[in-house]
C-alpha positions, 0 to 999 in steps of 0.5 A, spaced: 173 502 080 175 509 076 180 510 072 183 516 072 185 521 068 191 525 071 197 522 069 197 517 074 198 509 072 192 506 072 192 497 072 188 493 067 188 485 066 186 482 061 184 475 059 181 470 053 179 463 053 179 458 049 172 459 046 166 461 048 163 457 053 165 458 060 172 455 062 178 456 064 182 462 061 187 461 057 191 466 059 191 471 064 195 478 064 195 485 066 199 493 066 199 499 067 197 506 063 197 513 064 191 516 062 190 523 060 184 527 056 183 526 050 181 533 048 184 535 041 184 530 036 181 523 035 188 520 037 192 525 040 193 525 048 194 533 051 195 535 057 194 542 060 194 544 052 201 543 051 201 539 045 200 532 044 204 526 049 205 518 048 202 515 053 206 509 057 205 501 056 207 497 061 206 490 062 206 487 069 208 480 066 216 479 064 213 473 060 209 471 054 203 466 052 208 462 049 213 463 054 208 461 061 206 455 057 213 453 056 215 454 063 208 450 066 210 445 062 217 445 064 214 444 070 209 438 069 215 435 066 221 435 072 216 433 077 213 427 073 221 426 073 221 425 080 215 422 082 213 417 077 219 414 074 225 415 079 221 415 087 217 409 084 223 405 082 227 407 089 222 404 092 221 398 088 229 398 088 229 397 097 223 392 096 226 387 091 233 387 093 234 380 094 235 379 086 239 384 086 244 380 091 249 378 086 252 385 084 253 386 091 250 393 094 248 395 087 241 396 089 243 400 094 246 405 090 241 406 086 236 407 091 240 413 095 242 416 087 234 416 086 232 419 091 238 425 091 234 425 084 227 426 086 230 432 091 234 436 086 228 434 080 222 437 086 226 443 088 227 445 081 219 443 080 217 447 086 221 454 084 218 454 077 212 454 081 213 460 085 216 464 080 211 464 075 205 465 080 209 471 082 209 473 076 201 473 075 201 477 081 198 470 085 198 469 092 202 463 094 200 455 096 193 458 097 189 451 093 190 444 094 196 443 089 200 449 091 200 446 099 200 439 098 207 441 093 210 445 099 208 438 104 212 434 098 218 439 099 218 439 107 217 432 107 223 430 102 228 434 105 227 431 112 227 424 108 234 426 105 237 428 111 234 422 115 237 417 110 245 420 110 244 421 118 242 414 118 244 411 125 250 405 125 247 397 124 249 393 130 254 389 130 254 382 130 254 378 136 261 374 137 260 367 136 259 364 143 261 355 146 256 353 143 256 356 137 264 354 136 261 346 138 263 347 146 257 346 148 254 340 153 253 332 152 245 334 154 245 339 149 244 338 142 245 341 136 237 341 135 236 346 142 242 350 139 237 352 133 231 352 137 234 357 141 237 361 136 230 361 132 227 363 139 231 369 140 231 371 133 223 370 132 223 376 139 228 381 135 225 385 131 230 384 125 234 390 122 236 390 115 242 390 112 247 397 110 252 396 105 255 403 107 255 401 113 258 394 115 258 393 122 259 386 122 267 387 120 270 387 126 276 392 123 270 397 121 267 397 128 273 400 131 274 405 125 267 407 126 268 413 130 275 415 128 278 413 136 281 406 135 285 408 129 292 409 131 291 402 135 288 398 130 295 400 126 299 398 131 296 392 133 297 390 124 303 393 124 307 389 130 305 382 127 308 384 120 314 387 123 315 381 128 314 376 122 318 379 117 324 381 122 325 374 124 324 371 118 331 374 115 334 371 121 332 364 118 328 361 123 321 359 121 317 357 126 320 362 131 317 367 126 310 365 127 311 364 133 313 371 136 308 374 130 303 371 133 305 372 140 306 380 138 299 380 135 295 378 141 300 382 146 298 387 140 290 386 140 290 387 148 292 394 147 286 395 142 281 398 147 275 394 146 269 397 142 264 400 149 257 400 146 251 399 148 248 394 142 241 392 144 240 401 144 243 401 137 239 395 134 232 399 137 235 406 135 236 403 128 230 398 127 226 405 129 229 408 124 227 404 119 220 405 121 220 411 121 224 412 113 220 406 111 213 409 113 215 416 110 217 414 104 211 410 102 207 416 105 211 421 100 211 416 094 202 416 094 203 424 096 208 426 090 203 420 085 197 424 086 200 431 086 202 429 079 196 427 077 192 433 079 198 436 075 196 433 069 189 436 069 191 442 071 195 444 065 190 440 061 185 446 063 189 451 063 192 451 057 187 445 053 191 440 051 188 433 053 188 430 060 193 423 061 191 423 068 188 415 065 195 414 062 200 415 068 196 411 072 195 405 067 204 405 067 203 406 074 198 401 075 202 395 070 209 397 074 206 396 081 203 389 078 211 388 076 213 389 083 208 385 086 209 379 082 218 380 084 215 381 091 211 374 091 217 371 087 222 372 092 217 370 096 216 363 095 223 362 092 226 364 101 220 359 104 
């Protein structure tokens, strides 16, 4: 390329390293200058023979050395945030649930918190990422790190959104004669417990969903809003009924007619039309779906940190820790692993 010297700005780029050998540049920038002849003196700039002008000096990146290092670093921080501290322990907090089963959905809230983090922290860390590569007048999610960082936010949003917009838990089943002790001479308690066993071994089993109690018959009709005003009215009448013939002093007439008015009032409750077994498949498919992803995500979001860490470490020459995030790594799964194998053999 020439550089021409008619007034026009012309780009430069420049670059040093950390040393003399061969290797990453340390860091990288470039401007513009207006060039003109220097025909007059041995500093001075002239143009068309009247007199001497400054020439102008703009540099095309809004931030120092300095600066770009602290923004990269800015960025290898938030995302080691995410994906090495708050998505491993949300995924571990779902796999050890069961000891935390005393503090009730504890486990639960972490888990959805966790990952609320892990999305915020990505957004933050990706958006660093594309204001600095605009900054150097680079082209965007050309290498493997800058794709894989755009799959990992893709991903972790379908994966937010999925959780929210989880489908309903099945209801319980109401218990049946058999189950209340109706059940024939010839059938006995063993064949109830064989069948039940049965039945369960063909169904695949749907986790339980704190937020999401459908095993509570009053947050089954409350669940789409319709049966509010019923539900009210069926509590309201037995209350009103007990109360109103408990101030004319008959006892009994009171339990009476509230127990008559409740059932009268549960007949006008419209029963809960849905189709159980197409819930229990839609969710059991949906937490295949979440479980699978989120596994695929966590492995994804470890080694896009690892590659993280060698590529500030060339960069900016520091040294590479790449063998320290994965010994944490590797002694939290180690943890993990044993909890699981715990809680195990405590259930058998």
């Amino acid at each position: 390329l020439t550089a021409s010297a008619d007034g026009v700005e012309n780009t430069f780029l420049w670059a040093y390293g950390y040393a003399n050998d061969l290797n990453l540049h340390r860091a990288t920038g470039a401007f513009r200058i207006s060039l003109t002849y220097c025909d007059i003196g041995d500093n001075e700039v002239d143009t068309d023979g009247e007199g001497p002008v400054e020439t102008s000096l703009q540099s095309l990146s809004r931030y120092t050395a300095e600066e770009t290092r602290r923004m990269w670093f800015a960025h290898a921080i938030l995302g080691l945030l995410a994906w090495a501290v708050f998505c491993p322990t949300a995924v571990a907090a779902s796999i050890v649930r069961k000891l935390f089963q005393r503090w009730g959905p504890l486990w639960f809230k972490y888990h959805m918190y966790a990952n609320m983090l892990v999305l915020v922290l990505t957004i933050a860390t990706f958006s660093i990422s594309v204001v600095m590569y605009k900054d150097e007048s680079k082209a965007h999610f050309v290498g493997i790190h800058e794709a894989m960082g755009l799959a990992i936010l893709l991903l972790v949003v379908f994966q937010a959104a999925n959780g929210i917009l989880r489908p309903p838990a099945p209801a319980a089943a109401p218990a049946s004669n058999v189950e209340k002790g109706e059940s024939s001479s010839n059938h006995t308690k063993d064949d109830d417990m064989a069948e039940t066993a049965h039945e369960t071994a063909k169904e695949p089993a749907v986790e339980e969903d704190p937020f999401n109690d459908t095993n509570k018959s009053y947050i089954g009709l409350l669940e789409d809003g319709s049966d509010t005003d019923a539900l009210e009215v069926a509590f309201q009448g037995a209350s009103t009924t007990s109360t109103a013939a408990g101030d004319r002093g008959d006892p009994g007439k009171s339990v009476g007619e509230a127990s008559t008015k409740s059932n009268d009032s549960e007949k006008d409750v419209p029963p809960v039309k849905t189709d159980q077994k197409k819930v229990k498949q839609l969710r059991v498919a949906w937490q295949t779906i979440h479980k699978l992803l989120g596994f695929i995500m966590l492995f994804m979001g470890l080694w896009q940190v690892n590659t993280g860490l060698a590529l500030y470490s060339a960069r900016f020459g520091t040294p590479n820790y790449s063998y320290v995030f994965w010994w944490c790594i590797g002694a939290f799964g180690a943890v993990i692993l044993a909890l699981t194998v715990y809680i195990r053999v405590k259930s058998v």
